[in-house]
C-alpha positions in Angstrom: 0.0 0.0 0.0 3.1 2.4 1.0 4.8 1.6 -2.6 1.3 2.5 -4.4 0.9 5.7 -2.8 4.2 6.6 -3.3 4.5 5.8 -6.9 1.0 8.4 -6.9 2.8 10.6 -5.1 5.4 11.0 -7.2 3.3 11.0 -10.5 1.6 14.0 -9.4 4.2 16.8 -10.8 4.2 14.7 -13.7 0.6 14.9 -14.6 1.0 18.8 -13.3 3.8 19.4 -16.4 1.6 17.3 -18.8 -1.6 19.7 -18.5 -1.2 22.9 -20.8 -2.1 26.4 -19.3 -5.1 28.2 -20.6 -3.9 31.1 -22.8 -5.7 34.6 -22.2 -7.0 33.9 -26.2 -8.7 30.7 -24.8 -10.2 32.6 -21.9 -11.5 35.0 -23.5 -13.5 32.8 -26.2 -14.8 30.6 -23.2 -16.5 34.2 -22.3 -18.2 34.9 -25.7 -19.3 31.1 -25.6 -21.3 31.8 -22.8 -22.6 34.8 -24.4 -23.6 33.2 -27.5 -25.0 30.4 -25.7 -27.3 32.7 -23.7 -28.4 34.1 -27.2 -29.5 30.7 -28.2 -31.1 30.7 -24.9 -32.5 34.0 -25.6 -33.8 33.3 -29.6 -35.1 29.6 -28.7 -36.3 29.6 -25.2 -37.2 33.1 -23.9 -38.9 34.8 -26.9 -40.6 32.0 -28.5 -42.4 31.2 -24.9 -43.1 35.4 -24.4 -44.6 35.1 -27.9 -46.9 31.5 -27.5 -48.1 33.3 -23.9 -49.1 36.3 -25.1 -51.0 34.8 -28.1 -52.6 32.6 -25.6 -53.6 35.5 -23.8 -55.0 37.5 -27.0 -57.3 34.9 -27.2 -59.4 36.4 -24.4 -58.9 39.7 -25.0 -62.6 40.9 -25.2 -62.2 44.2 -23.5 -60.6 47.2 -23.1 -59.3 46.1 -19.2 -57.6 43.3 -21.3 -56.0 44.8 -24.4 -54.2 47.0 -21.7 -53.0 44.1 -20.0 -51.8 43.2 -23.1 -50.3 46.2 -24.3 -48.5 46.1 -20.9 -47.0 42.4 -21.5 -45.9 43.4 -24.6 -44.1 46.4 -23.1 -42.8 44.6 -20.4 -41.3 41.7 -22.8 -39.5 44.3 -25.0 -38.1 46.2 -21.7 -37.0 43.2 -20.0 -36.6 40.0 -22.5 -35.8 41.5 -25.6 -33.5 44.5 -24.4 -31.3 41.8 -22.6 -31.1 39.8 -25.4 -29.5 42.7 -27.4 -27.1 44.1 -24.6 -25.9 39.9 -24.8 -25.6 40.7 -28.3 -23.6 44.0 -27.5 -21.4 41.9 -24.9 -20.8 39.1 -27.4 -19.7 41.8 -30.1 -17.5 43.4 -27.6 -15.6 40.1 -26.9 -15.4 39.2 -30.1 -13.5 42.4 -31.1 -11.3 41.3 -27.8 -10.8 37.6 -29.2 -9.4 39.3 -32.7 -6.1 39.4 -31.4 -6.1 35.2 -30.3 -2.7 33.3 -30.4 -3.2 30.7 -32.7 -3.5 27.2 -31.9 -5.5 24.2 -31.7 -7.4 24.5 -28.8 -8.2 28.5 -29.6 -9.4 27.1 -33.0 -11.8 24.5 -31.4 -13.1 27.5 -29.2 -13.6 30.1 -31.5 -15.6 27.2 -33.6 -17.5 26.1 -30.7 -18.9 30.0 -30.8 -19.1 29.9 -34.5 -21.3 26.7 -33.9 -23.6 28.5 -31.0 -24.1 31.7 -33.3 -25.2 29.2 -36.1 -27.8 27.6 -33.3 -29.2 31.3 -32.9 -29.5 32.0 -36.6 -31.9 28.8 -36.9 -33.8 29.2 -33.7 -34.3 33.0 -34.5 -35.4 31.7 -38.2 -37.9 29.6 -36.2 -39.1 32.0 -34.1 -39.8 34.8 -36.9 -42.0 32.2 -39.1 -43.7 32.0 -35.5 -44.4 36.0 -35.5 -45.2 35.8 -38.9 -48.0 33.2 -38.1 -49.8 35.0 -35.1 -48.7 38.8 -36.0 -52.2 39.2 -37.3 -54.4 38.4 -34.5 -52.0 40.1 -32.0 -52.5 43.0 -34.1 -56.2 42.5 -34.1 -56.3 41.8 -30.4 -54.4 44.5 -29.5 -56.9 47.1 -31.5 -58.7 49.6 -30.1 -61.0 52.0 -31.0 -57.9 55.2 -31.1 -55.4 52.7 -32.0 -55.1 50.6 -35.2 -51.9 48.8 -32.8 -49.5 49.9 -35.5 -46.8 52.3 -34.1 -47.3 50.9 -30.3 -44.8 48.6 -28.5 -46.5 45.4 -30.7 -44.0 47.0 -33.8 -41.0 46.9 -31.5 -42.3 43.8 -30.5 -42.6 41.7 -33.5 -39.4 43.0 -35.0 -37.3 41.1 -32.4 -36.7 38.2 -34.6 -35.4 40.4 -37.6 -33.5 42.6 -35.4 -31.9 39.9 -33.5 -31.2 37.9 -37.1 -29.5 40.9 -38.5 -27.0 41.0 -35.7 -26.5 37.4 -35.4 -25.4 37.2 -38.9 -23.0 40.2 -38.2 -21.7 38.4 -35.3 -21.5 34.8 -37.3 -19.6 37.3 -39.8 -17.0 38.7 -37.2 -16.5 35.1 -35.5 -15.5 33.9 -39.3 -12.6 36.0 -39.0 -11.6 35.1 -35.3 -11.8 31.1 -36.6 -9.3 32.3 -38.9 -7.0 34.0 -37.7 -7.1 31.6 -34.8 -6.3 28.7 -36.8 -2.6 27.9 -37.0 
């Protein structure tokens, strides 16, 4: 038992010079990871379940009481879901401009790809989630009506342009990432 532990024991500082240290490059693409990954979160959890409740909720929306309510939720969502999803967006730019000056190797390759691959996700899930708008826009609209207000020009616009706001700087982002892969790649 003495001679195994022993033998461990003096493997240990072997096994310590084997691992390779995490470069700054590396660190920093873990970080935007996580920010693209909470995009993905963001375009295929957050928004899509925002968008179903509300057009449960337009469903019943017989009075005036109600299409405030609504007109509230829909304020609230853009405020609170769809703001956060764009200051991610801001975050994931910033870290990407950060990651543009990577030291190229293998493992910074496989990271900046493993963003590349999450920003990819978002394009498709926000894809998705605009055919979703496109199906239910017009009874949101029509729920939302009242008699001063046609709901055209209230927080339903900002609403319902998430999904083409959110792709057009995704693909900006899937754009810039592109060039990190690159010059990350030895």
């Amino acid at each position: 038992m003495r001679q195994l532990l022993l033998a461990a024991f003096l493997m240990i500082p072997a096994l310590a010079s084997a691992q390779t240290t995490i470069t700054p490059s590396q660190t920093r693409l873990i970080g935007c990871f996580g920010e693209a990954f909470t995009l993905v979160e963001h375009v295929w959890r957050i928004a899509p379940a925002h968008l179903t409740h509300l057009a449960d909720e337009a469903r019943n929306a017989q009075g005036d009481a109600r299409k405030q309510f609504l007109e509230g939720f829909v304020v609230a969502a853009v405020v609170a879901d769809q703001d956060s999803a764009f200051a991610v967006a801001r975050n994931l730019d910033g870290c990407l401009d950060e990651a543009a000056s990577v030291t190229p190797d293998q493992t910074t390759a496989i990271l900046a790809t493993a963003v590349r691959t999450e920003l990819d996700s978002a394009l498709e899930d926000v894809t998705d989630y605009m055919a979703i708008v496109k199906d239910r826009q017009d009874a949101l609209r029509t729920a939302l009506r009242t008699p001063s207000s046609d709901a055209r020009g209230s927080a339903l616009d900002d609403y319902l342009a998430f999904g083409e706001r959110m792709r057009n700087q995704l693909a900006a982002l899937r754009r810039k990432v592109d060039g990190v892969v690159k010059i990350a790649t030895p």
